[in-house]
KEZA-190868 format. One line per field, with one value per residue: chain; x, y, z of N, C-alpha, C in turn. Coordinates in Angstrom, 3 decimals. Layout:
N
chain: c(A,...)
n_x: c(X,...)
n_y: c(Y,...)
n_z: c(Z,...)
ca_x: c(X,...)
ca_y: c(Y,...)
ca_z: c(Z,...)
c_x: c(X,...)
c_y: c(Y,...)
c_z: c(Z,...)
//
This chain:
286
chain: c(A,A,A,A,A,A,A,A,A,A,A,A,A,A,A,A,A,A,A,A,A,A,A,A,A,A,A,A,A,A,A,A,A,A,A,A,A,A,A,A,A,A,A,A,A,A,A,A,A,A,A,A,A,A,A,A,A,A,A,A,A,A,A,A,A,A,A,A,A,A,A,A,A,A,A,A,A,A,A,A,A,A,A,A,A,A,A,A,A,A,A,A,A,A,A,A,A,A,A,A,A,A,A,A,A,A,A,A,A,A,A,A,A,A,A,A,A,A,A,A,A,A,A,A,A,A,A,A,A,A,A,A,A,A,A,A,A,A,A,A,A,A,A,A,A,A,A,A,A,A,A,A,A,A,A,A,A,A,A,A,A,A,A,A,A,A,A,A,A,A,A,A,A,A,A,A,A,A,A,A,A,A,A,A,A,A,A,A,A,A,A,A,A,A,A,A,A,A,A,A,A,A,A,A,A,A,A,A,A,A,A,A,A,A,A,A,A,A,A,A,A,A,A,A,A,A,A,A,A,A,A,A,A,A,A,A,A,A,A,A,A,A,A,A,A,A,A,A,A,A,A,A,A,A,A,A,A,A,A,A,A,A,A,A,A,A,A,A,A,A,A,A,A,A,A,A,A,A,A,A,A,A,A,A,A,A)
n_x: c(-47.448,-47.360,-48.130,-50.274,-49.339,-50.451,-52.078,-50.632,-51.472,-52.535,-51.608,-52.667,-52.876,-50.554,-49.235,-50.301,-47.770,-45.798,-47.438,-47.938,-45.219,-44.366,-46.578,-45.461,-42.920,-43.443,-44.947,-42.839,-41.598,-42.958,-42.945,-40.102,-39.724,-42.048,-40.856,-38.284,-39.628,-40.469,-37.969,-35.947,-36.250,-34.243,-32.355,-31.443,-30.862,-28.648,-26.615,-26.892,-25.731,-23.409,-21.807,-21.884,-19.775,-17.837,-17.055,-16.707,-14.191,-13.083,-14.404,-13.993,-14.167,-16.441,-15.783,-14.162,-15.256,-13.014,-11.942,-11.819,-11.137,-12.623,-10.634,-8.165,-4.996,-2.936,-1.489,-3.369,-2.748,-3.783,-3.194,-3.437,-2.528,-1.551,0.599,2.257,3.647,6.874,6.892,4.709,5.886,8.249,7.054,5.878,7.846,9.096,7.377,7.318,9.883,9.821,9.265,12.008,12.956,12.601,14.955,17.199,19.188,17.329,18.732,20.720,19.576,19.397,17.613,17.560,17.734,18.830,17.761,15.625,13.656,14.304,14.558,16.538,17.626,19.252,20.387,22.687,24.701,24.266,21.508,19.963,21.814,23.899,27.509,29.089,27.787,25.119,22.425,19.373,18.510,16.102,15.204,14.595,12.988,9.770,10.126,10.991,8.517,7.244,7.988,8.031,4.908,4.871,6.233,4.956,2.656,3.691,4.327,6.982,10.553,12.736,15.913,18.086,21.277,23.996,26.937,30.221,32.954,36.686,37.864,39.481,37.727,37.331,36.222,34.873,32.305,31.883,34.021,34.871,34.676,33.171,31.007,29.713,28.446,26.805,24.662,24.099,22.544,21.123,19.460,17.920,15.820,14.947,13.527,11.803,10.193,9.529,8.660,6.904,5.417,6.272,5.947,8.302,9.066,9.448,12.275,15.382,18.918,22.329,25.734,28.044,30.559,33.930,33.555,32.387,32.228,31.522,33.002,35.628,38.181,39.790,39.285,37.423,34.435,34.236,34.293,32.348,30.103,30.406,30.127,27.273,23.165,21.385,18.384,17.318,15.093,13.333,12.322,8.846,8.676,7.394,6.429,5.238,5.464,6.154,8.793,8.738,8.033,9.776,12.325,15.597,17.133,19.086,22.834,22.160,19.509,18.853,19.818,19.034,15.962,15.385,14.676,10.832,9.596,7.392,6.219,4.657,2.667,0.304,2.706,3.914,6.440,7.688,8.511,11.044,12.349,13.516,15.472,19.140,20.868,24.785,23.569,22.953,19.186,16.525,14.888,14.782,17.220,15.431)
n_y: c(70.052,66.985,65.821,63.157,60.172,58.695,56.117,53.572,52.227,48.525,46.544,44.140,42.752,42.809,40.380,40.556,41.579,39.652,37.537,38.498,38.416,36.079,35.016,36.284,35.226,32.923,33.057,33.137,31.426,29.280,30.490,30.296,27.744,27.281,28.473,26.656,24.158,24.512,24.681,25.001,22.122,21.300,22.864,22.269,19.243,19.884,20.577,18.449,16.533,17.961,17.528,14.474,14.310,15.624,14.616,11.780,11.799,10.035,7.837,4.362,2.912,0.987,-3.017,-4.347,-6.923,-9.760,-10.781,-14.050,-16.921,-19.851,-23.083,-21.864,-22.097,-20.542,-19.136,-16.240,-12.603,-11.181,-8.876,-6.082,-2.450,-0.917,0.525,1.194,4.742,6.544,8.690,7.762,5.361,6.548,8.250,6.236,4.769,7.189,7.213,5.233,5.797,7.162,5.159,5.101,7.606,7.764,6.667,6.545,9.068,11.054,12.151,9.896,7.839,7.112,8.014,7.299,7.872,6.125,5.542,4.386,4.027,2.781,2.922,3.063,2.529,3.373,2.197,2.982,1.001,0.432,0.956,-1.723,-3.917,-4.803,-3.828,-5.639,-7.886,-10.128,-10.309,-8.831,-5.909,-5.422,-2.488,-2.426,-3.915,-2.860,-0.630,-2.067,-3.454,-1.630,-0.593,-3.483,-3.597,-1.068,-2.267,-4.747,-3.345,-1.876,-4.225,-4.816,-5.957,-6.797,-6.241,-7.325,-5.477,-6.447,-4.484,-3.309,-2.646,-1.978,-3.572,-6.026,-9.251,-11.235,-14.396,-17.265,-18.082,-15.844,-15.657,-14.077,-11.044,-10.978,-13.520,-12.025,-9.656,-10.901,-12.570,-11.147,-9.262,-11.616,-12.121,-9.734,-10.245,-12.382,-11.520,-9.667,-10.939,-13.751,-12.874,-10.401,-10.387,-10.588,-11.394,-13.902,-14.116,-12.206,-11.258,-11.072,-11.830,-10.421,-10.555,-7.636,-7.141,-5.177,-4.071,-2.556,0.428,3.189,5.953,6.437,4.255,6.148,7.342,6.749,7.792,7.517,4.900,3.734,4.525,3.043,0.859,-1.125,-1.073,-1.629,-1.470,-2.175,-1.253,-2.174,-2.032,-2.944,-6.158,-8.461,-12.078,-14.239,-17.336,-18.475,-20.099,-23.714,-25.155,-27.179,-26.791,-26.886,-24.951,-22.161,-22.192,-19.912,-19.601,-21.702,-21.276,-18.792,-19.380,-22.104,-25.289,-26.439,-27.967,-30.570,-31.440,-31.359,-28.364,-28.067,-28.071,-25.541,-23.673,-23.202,-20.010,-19.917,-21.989,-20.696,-20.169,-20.962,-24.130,-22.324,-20.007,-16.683,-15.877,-14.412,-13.049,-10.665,-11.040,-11.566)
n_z: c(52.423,51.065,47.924,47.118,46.144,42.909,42.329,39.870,36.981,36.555,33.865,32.095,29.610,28.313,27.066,24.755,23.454,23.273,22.037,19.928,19.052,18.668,16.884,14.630,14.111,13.683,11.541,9.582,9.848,8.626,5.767,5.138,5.091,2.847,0.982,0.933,0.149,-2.457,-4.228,-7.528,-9.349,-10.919,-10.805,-8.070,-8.781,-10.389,-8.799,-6.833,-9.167,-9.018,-6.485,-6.214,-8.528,-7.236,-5.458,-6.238,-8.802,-10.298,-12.449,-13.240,-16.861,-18.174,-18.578,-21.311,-23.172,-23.951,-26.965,-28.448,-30.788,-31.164,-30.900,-31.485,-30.823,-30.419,-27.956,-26.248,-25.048,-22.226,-20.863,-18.975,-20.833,-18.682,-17.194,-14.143,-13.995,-14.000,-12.496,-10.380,-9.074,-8.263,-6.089,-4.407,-3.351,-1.933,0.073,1.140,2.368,4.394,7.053,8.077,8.987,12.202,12.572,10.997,9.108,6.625,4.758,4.279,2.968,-0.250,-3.531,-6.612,-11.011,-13.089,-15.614,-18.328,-16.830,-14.861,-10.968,-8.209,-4.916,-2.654,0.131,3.370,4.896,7.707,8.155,7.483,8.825,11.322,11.191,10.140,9.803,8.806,9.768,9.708,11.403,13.727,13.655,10.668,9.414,9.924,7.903,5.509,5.131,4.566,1.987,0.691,-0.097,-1.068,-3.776,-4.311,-5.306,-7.416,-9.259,-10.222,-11.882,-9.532,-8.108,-5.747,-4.661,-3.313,-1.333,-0.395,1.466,1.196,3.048,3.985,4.213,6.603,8.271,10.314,9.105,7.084,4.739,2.732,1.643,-0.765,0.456,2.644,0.812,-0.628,0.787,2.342,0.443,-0.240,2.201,2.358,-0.064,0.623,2.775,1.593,0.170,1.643,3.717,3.212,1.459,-1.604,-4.949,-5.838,-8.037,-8.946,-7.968,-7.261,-6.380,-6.111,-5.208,-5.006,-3.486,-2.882,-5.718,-7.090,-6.296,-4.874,-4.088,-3.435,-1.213,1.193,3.237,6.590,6.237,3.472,3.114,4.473,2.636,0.910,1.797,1.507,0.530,-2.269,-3.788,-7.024,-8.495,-11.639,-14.929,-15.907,-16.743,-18.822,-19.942,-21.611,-21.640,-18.937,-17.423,-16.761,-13.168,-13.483,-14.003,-14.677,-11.404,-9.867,-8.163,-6.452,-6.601,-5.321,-2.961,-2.130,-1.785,-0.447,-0.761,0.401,2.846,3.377,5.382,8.493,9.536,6.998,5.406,5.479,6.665,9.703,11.176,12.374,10.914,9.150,8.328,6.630,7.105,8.789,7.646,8.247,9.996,8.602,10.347,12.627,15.900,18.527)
ca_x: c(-47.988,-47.233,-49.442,-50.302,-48.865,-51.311,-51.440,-50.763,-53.564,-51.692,-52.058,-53.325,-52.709,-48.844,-49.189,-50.276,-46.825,-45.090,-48.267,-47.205,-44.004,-44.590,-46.946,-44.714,-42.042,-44.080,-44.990,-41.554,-40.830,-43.483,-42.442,-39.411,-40.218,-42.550,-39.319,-37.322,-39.836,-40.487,-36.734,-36.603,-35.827,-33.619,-31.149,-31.324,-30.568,-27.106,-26.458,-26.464,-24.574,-21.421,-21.477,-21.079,-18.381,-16.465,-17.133,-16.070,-14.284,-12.379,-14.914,-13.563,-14.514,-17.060,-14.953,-14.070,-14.721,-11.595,-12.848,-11.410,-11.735,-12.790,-9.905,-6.772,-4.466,-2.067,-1.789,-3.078,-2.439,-4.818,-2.540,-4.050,-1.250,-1.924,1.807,2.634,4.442,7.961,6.756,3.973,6.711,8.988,6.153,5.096,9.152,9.732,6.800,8.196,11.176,9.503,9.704,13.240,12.966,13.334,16.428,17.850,19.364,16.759,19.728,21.831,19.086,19.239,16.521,18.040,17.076,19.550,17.306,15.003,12.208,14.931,15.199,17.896,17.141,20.849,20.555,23.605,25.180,23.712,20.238,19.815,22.913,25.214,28.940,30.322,26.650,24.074,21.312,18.789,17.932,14.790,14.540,14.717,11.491,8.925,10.919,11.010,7.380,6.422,8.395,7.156,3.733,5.018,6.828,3.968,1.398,4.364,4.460,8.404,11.734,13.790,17.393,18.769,22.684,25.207,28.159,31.293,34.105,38.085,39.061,39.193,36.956,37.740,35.536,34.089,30.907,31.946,35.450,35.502,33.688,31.658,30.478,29.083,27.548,25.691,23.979,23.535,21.405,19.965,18.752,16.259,15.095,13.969,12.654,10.520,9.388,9.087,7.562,5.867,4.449,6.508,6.052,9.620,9.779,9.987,13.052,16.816,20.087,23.381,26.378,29.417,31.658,33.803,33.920,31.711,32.463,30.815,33.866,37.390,38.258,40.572,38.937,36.217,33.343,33.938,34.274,31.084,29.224,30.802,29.129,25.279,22.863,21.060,17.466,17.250,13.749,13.673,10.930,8.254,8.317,6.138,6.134,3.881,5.763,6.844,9.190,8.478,8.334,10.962,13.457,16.808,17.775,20.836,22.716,21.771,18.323,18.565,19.980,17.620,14.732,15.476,13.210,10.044,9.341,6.031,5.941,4.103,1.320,0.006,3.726,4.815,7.619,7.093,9.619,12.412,12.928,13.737,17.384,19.543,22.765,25.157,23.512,21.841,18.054,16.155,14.158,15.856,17.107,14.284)
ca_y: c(68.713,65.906,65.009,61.717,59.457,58.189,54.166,52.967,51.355,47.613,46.305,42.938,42.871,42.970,39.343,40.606,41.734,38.210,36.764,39.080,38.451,34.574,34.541,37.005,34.477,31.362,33.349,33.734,30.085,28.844,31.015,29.777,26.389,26.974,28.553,25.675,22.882,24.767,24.394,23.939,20.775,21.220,23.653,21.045,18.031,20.501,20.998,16.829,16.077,18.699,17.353,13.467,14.586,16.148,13.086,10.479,12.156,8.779,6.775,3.100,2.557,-0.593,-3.392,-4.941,-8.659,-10.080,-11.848,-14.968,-17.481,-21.434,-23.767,-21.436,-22.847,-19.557,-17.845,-14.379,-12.048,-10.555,-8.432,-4.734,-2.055,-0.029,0.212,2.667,5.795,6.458,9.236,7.349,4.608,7.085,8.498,5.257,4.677,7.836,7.111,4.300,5.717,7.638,4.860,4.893,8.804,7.904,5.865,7.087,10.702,11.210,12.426,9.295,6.927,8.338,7.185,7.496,6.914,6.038,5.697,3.152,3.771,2.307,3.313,2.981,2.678,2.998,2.269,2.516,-0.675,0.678,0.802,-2.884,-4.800,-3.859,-3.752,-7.214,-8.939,-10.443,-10.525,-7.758,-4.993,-4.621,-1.286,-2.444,-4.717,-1.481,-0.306,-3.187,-4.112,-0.770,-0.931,-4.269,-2.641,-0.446,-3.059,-5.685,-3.220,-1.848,-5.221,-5.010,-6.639,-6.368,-6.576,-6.319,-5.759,-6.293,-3.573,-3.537,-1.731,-2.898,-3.851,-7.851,-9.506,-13.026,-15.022,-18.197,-17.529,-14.848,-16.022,-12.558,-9.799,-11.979,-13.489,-11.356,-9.041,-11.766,-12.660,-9.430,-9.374,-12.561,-12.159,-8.432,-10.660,-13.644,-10.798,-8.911,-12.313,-14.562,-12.590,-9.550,-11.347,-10.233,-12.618,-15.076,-14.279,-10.650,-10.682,-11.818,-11.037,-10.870,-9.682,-7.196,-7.891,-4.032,-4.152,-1.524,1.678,5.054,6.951,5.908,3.694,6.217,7.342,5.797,7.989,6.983,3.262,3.943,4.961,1.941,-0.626,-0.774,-2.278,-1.119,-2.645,-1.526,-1.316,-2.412,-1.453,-4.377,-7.102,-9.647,-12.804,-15.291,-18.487,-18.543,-21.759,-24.734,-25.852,-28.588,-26.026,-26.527,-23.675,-21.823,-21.881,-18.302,-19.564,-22.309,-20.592,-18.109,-20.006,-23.388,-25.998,-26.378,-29.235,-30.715,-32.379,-30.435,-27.767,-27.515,-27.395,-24.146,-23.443,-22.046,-18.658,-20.240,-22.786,-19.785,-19.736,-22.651,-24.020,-21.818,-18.552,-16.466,-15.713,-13.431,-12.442,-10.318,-11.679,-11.274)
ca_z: c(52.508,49.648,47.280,47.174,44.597,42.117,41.616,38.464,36.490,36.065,31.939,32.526,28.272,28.406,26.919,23.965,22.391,23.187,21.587,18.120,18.202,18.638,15.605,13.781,13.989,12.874,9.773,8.698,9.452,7.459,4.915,4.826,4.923,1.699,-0.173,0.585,-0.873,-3.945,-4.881,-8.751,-9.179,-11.928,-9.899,-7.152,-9.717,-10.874,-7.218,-6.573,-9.753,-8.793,-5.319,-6.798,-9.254,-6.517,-4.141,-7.098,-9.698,-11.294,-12.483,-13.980,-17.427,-18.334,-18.811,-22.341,-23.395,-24.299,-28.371,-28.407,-31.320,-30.469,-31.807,-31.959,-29.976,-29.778,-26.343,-26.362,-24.125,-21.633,-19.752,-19.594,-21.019,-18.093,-16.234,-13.289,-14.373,-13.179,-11.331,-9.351,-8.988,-7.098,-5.356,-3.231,-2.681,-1.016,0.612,2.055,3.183,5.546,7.928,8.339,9.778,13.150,13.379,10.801,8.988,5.558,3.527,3.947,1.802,-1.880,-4.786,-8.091,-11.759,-13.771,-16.845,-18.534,-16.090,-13.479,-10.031,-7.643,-3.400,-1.983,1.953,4.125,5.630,9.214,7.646,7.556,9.075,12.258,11.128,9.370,9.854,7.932,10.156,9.675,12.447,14.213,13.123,9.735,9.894,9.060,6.826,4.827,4.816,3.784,0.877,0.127,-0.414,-2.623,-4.838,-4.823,-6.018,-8.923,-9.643,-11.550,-11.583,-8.553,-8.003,-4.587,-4.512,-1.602,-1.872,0.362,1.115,0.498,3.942,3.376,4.916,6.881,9.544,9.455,8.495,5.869,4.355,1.918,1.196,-1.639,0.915,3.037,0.181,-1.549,1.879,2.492,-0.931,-0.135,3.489,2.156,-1.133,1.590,4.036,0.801,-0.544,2.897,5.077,3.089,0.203,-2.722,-5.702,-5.962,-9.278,-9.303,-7.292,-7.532,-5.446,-6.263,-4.274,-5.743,-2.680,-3.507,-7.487,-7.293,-5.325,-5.274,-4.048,-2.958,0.705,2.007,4.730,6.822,5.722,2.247,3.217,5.129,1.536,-0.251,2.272,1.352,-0.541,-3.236,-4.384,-8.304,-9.312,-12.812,-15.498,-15.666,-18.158,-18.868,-20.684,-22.289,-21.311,-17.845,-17.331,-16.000,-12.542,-13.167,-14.764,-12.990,-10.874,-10.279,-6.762,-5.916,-6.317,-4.624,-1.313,-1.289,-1.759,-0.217,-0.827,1.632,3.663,3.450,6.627,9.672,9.141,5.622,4.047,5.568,7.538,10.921,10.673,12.995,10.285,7.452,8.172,6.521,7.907,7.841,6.950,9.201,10.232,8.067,11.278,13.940,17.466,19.874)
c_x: c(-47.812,-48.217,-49.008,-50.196,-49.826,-51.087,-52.044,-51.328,-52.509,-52.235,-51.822,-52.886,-51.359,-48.721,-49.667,-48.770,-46.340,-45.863,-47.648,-46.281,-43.786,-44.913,-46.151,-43.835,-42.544,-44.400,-44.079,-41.049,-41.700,-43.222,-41.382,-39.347,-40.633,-41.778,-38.789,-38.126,-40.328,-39.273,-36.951,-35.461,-34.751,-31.955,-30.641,-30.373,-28.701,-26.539,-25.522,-25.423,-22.970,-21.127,-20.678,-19.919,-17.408,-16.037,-15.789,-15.573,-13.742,-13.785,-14.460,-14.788,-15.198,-15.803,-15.312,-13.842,-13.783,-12.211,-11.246,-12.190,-11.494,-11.520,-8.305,-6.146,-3.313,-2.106,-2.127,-3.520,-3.433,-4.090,-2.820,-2.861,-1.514,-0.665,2.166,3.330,5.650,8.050,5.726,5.143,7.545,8.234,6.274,6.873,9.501,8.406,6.946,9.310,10.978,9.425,11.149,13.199,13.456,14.045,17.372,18.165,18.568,18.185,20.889,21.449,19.014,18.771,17.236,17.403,17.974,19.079,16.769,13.917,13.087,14.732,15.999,17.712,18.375,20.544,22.149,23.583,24.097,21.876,19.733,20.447,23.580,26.518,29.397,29.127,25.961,22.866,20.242,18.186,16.707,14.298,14.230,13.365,10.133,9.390,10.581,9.613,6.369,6.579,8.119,5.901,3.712,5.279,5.723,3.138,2.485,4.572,6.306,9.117,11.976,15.037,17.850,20.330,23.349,26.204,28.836,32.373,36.096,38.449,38.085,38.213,36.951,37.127,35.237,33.196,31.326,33.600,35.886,34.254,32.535,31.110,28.641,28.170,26.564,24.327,23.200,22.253,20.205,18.812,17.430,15.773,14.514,13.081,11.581,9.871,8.742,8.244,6.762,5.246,4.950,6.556,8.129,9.940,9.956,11.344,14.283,17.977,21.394,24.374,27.654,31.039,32.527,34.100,33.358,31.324,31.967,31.758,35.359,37.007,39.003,40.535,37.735,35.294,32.920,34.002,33.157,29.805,29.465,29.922,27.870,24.668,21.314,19.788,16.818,15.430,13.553,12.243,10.237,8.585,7.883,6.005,5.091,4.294,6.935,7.590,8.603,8.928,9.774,12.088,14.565,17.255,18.803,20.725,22.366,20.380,17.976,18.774,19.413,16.627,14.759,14.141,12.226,9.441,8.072,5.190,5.674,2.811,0.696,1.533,4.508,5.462,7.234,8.881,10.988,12.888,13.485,15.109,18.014,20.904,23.642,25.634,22.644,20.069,17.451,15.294,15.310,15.828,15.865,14.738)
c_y: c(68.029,65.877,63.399,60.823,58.701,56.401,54.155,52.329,50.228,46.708,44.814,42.510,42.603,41.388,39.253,40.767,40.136,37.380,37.357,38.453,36.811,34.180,35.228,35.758,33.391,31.953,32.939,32.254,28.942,29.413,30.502,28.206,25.885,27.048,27.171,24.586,23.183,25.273,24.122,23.106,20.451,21.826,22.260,19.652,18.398,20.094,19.097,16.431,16.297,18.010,15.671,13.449,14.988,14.778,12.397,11.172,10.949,7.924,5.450,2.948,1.258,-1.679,-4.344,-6.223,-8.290,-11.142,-12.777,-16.304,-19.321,-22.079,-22.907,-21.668,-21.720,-18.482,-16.672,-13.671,-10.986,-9.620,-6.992,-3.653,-0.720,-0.136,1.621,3.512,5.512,7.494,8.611,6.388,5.526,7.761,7.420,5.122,5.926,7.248,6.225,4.535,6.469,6.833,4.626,6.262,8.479,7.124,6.071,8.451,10.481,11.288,10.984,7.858,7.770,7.525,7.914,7.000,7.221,6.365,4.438,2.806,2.954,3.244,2.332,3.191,2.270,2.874,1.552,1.146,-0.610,0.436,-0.392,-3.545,-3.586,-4.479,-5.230,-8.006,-8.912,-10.471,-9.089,-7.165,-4.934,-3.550,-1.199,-2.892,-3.934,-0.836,-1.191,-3.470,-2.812,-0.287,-2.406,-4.363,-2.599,-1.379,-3.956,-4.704,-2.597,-2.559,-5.211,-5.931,-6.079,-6.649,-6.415,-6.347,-5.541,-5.419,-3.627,-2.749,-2.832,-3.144,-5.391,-8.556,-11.334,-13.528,-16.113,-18.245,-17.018,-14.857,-14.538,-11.872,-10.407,-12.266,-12.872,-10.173,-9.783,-12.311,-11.934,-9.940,-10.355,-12.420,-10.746,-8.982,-11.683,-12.615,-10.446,-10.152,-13.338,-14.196,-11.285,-9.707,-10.407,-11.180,-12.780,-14.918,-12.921,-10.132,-11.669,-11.109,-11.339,-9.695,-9.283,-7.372,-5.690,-3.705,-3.254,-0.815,3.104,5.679,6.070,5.503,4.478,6.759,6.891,6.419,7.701,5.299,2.927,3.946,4.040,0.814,0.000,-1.381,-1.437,-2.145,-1.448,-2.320,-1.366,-2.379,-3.089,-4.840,-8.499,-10.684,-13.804,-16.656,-18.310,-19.824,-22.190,-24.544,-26.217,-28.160,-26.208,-25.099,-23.015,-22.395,-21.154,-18.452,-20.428,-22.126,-19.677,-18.332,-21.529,-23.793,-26.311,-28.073,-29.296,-31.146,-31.189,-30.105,-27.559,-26.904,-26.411,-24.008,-22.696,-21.235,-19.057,-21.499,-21.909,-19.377,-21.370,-22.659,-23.672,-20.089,-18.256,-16.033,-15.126,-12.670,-12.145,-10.803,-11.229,-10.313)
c_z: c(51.150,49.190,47.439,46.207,44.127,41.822,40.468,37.857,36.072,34.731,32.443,31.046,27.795,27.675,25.328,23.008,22.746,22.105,19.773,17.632,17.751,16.756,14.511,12.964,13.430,11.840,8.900,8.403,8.902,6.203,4.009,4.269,3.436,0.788,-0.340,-0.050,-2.063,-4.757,-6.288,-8.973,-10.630,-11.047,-8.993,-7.777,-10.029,-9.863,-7.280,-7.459,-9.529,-7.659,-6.036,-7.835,-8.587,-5.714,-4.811,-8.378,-10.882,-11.397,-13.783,-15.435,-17.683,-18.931,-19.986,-22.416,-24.662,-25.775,-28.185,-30.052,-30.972,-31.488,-32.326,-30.499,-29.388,-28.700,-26.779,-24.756,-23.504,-20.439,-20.080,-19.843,-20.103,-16.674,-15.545,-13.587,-13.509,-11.961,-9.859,-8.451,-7.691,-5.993,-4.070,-2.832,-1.554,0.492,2.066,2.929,4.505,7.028,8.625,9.369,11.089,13.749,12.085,9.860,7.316,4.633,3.079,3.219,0.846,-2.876,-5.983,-9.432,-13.045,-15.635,-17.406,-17.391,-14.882,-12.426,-8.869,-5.805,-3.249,-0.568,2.464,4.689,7.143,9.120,7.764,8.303,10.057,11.153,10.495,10.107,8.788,7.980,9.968,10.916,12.351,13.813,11.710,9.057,8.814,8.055,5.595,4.473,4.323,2.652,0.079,0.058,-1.335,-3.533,-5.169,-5.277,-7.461,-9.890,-11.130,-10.931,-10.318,-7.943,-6.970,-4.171,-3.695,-2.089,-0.418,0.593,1.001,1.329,3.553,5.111,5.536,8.538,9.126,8.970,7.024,5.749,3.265,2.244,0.373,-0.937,1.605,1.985,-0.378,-0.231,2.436,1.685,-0.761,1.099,3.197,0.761,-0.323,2.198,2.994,0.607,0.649,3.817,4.431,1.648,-1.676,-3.950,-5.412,-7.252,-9.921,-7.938,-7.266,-6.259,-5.974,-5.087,-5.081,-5.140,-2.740,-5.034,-7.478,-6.346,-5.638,-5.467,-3.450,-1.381,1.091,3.195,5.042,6.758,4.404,2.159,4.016,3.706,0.705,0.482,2.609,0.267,-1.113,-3.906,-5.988,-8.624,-10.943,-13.596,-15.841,-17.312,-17.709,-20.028,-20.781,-21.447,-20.237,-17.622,-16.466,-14.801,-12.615,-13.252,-13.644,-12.935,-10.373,-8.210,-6.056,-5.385,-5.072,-2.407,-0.850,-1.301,-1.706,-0.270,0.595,1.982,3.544,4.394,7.656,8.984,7.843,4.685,4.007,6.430,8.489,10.701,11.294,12.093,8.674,7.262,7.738,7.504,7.649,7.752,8.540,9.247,9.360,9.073,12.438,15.163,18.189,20.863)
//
């Protein structure tokens, strides 16, 4: 015969360990609690300073009054001697060239520096211009305006030169090669200056036509490397007495910076009036 199984006496109490471990736990996190607001306040203070030094580590010096005496009549010069290196300089250029990547091959723009804090931006003919044109490519556009960035905050000279190769060059439009290189030149000194706000007086064009050849025309990859145009970054300079206004100006100037009509909106040319007669657009076909 079985015995008879004993019932279990049921612990009504069992509510005690949860209750332990509860207050256990609030000990620890008052505990903690008290650690953390008796931080010394010196540690703490280190702590904050390293963090703002990492944050901001350039901080701009207070800025110096300029002494001036009442009654001297000779300009002086307030221009700070604080000019971009040649490495920052090539810095923001390559920088720039990165929009070209996808239309065309990295290796076939090349930055040079001849010397004198110059550099040297060679872009193929294809880069800017189809084949025996003047007008500038769409794809060229970004390109262009992200290099006029760079150049307005370098604030230098800038030279931009048309180059050519030796087959002669005859249309109406473009009667030689001169021509067409100086146009060239002129149409990416209107585009930096007209439409992406490069000062007018940090920038010139001339065109070589082929007087000046990298490598020989005798076959068409080297008559490929002769037509292109070249914007020479030139080390800044700065004078006291900027000319006049009234100063007469050359023809070069005057065709790439025709005079502006005053008649219409406030004086400024709406963009389909930025081509003269003649020459072509500085903005690409639609």
């Amino acid at each position: 015969m079985s015995k008879k199984k004993h019932e279990e006496h049921e612990n009504h109490e069992r509510w005690l360990v949860s209750y332990a471990d509860f207050i256990t736990l609030l000990f620890a996190f008052f505990v903690v609690m008290y650690s953390i607001s008796s931080v010394n306040e010196g540690r703490f203070r280190t702590v904050s300073d390293s963090i703002k030094a990492a944050l901001h580590p350039i901080v701009s010096p207070p800025a110096t009054p300029v002494p001036f005496q009442v009654g001297n009549n000779k300009p002086t010069s307030i221009v700070p001697n604080v000019i971009p290196s040649r490495d920052m300089a090539v810095r923001r250029l390559q920088q720039a060239l990165k929009a070209l990547q996808a239309s065309v091959q990295p290796e076939t723009v090349q930055v040079t520096e001849p010397g004198d804090n110059t550099i040297v931006l060679s872009l193929p003919e294809l880069v800017l211009f189809e084949s025996g044109a003047a007008t500038l490519r769409a794809e060229a556009m970004p390109f262009l305006q992200a290099l006029a960035e760079a150049l307005v905050e370098l604030d230098r000279q800038i030279k931009v030169q048309g180059h050519t190769d030796n087959v002669p060059m005859r249309s109406a439009q473009f009667p030689s090669n001169w021509e067409l290189s100086a146009i060239r030149a002129v149409m990416v000194v209107r585009a930096l200056g007209e439409l992406y706000g490069v000062p007018a007086q940090n920038l010139s064009a001339v065109g070589f036509a082929d007087s000046r050849p990298v490598t020989d025309n005798q076959t068409p990859e080297n008559r490929a490397k002769n037509r292109r145009v070249e914007i020479v970054v030139l080390e800044r300079k700065r004078t006291l007495n900027p000319p006049d206004q009234g100063e007469e100006r050359t023809a070069l100037q005057l065709f790439a910076d025709p005079p502006v009509s005053t008649s219409g909106s406030g004086g400024v040319p709406p963009k389909d009036s930025l081509a003269t007669p003649g020459t072509p657009s500085i903005l690409p076909p639609p």
